[in-house]
matplotlib code that plots the C-alpha trace (Angstrom):
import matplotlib.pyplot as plt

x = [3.8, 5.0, 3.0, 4.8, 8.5, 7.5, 6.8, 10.1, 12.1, 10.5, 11.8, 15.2, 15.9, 14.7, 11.9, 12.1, 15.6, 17.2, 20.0, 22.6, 22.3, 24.8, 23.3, 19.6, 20.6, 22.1, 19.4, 17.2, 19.1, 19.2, 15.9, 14.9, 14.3, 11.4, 12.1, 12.9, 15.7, 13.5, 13.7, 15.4, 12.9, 13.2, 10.4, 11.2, 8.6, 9.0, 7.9, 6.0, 2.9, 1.5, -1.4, -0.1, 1.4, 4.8, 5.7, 5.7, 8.7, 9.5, 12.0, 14.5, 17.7, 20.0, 21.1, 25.4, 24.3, 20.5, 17.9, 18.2, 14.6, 14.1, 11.7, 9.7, 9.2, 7.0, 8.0, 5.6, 7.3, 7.7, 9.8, 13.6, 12.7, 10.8, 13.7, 15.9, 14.0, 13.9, 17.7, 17.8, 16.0, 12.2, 9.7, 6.7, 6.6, 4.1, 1.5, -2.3, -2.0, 0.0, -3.0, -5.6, -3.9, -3.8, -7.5, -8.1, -6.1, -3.5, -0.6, 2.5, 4.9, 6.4, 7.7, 6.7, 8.8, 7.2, 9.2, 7.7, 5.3, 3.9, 2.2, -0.8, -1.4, -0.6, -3.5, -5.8, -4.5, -3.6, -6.4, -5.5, -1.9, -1.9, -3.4, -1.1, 2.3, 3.2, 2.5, 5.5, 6.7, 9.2, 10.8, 11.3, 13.3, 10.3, 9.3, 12.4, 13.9, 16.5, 14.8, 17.3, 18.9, 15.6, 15.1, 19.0, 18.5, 15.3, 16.8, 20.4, 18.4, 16.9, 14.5, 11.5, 10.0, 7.5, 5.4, 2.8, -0.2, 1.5, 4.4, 5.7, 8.0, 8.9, 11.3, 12.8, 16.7, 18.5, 17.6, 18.8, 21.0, 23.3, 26.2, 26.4, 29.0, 26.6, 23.0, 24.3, 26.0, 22.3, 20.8, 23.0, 22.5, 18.9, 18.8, 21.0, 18.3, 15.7, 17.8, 18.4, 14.9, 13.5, 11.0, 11.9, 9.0, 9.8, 11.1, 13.0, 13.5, 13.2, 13.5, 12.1, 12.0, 14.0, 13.1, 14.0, 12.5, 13.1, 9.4, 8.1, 10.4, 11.1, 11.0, 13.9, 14.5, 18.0, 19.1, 17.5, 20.6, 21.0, 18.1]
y = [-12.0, -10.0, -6.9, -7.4, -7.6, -4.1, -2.5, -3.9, -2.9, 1.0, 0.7, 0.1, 3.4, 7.3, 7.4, 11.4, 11.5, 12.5, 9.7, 10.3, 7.9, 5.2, 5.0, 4.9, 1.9, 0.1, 0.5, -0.7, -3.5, -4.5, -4.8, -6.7, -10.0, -11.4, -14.6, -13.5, -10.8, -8.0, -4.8, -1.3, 1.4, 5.1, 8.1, 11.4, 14.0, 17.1, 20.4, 20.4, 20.3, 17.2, 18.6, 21.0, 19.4, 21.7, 20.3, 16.8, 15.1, 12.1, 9.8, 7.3, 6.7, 3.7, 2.4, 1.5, -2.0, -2.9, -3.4, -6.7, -7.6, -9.3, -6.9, -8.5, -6.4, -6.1, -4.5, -3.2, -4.1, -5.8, -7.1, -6.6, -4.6, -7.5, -9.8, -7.0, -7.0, -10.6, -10.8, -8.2, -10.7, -8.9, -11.2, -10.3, -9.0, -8.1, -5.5, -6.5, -9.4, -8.0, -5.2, -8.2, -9.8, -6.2, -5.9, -9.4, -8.5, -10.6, -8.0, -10.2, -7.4, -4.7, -2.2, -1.6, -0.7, 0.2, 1.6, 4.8, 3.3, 1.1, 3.7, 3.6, -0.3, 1.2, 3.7, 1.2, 0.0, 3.7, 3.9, 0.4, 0.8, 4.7, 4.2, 1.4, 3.2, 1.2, 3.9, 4.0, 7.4, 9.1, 11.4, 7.8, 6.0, 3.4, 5.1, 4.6, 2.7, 1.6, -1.3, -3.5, -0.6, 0.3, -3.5, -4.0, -1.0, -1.8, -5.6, -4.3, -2.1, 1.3, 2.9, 5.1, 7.2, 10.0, 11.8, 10.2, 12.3, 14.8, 15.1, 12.1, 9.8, 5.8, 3.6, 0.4, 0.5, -2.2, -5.2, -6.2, -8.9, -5.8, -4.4, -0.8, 0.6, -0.7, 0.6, 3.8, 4.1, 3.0, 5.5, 8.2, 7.7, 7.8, 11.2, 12.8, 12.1, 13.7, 16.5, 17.3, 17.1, 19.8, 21.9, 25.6, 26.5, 25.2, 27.6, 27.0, 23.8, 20.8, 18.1, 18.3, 14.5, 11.2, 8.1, 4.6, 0.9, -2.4, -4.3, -5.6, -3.4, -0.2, 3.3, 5.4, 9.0, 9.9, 13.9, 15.2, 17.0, 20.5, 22.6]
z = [5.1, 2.3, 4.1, 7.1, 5.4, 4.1, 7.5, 8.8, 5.9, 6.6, 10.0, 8.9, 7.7, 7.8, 5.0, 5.0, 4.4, 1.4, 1.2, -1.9, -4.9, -3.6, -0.2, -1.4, -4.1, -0.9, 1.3, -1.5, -2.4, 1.1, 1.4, -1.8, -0.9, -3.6, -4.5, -7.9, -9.3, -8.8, -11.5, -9.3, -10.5, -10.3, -10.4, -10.8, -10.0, -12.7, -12.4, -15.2, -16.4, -17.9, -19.6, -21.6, -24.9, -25.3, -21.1, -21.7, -21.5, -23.1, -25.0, -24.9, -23.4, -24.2, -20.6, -20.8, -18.9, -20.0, -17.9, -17.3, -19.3, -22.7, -24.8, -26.9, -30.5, -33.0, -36.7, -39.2, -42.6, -45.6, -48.4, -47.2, -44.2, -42.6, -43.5, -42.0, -39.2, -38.8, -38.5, -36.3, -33.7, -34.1, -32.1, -34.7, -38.3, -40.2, -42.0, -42.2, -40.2, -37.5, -37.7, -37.5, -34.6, -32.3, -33.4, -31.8, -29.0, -29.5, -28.7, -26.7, -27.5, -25.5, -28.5, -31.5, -34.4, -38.1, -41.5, -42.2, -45.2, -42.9, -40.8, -42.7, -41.2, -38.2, -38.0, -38.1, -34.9, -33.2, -30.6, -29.9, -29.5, -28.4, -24.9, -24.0, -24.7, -28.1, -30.9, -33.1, -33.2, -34.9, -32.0, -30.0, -33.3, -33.8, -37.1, -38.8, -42.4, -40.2, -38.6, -37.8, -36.0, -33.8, -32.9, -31.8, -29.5, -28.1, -27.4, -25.8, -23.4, -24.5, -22.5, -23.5, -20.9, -20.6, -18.5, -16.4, -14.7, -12.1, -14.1, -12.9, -14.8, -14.0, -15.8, -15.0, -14.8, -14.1, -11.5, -8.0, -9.4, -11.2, -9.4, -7.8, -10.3, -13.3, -11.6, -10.9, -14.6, -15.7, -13.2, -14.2, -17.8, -17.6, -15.4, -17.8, -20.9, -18.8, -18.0, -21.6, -22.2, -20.2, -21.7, -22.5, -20.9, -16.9, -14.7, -11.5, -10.5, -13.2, -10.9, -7.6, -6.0, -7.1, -5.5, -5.6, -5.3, -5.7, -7.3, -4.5, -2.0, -0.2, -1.7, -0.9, -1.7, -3.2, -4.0, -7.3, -9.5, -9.5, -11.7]

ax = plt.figure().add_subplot(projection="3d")
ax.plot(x, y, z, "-o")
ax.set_aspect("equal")
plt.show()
């Protein structure tokens, strides 16, 4: 049934037209109609490429509105940093036991956060956590002595995006639920931080498709901004 919704909402509109941003949110809006508040998504295909080190983009971007999902966080800490962390609203702290509980699999977190003594814990854990997306690393503010202040970001909506194979990037930026002036603030936002972080090396065009989705909907194209 869920197939067939699909088709119909592709008939609805022109899938090789470049709509602007506010048309291709409404259109994709329109047609979300999961059962649940469904996360809005954008890709953005790069001219870059991915397998050389120096052209891969990546960082994070604190949305103005959140996404709309609760993160849960892991910190790597001890002492006052753990009880910093704590109050912060961390969802898991720890050193070797948080290393024991990755080794066992146990991982229900989405970001992880460690002071920068703690790294050595961490290694242990690196071609566990590296593969999945949740290495702390300094250039993303997850290796940091302010813990408290990497956790509160993480919690009130800060993105972390990079690179995927084809130069392709995907983040989650707001949900269905959110009003048009607050998605395209999000939207906006978030283009602007991969803007800034285009490598010296690209030439030409930086950006050359944007798209839009809903989680279970349509995909609609929207106008890249200017190189």
């Amino acid at each position: 049934m869920a197939g067939k919704k699909l088709v119909n909402a592709y008939k609805a509109f022109d899938r090789e037209k470049i709509y602007s941003l506010a048309e291709a949110l409404k259109i994709v809006k329109a047609h979300a109609k999961a059962k649940f508040d469904e996360s809005i998504e954008i890709a953005m295909n790069l001219n870059v490429d991915a397998r050389k080190a120096e052209q891969n983009v990546r960082g994070v971007v604190q949305l103005p509105h959140g996404t709309g999902k609760t993160y849960r966080v892991a910190v790597f800490a001890k002492g006052p940093k753990a009880d910093e962390a704590k109050a912060a609203g961390a969802d898991i702290i720890g050193s070797d036991d948080l290393v024991e509980m990755i080794q066992k699999g146990e991982m229900n977190f989405d970001r992880c956060i460690a002071t920068p003594d703690m790294m050595v814990h961490v290694g242990k854990v690196g071609k566990i956590l590296g593969p999945r997306g949740l290495m702390p690393n300094p250039k993303l503010g997850t290796v940091t002595m302010d813990v408290a202040g990497a956790v509160k970001a993480v919690k009130g909506g800060q993105v972390e995006y990079r690179t995927e194979k084809a130069g392709v990037i995907h983040a989650g930026v707001g949900k269905v639920s959110f009003s048009e002036e607050k998605l395209v603030e999000n939207i906006e936002a978030f283009m602007g931080a991969v803007q800034k972080a285009r490598p010296a090396g690209v030439k030409g065009t930086y950006v050359k498709r944007m798209s839009l989705s809903s989680t279970m909907g349509v995909g609609v194209k929207f106008e890249a901004p200017a190189a």
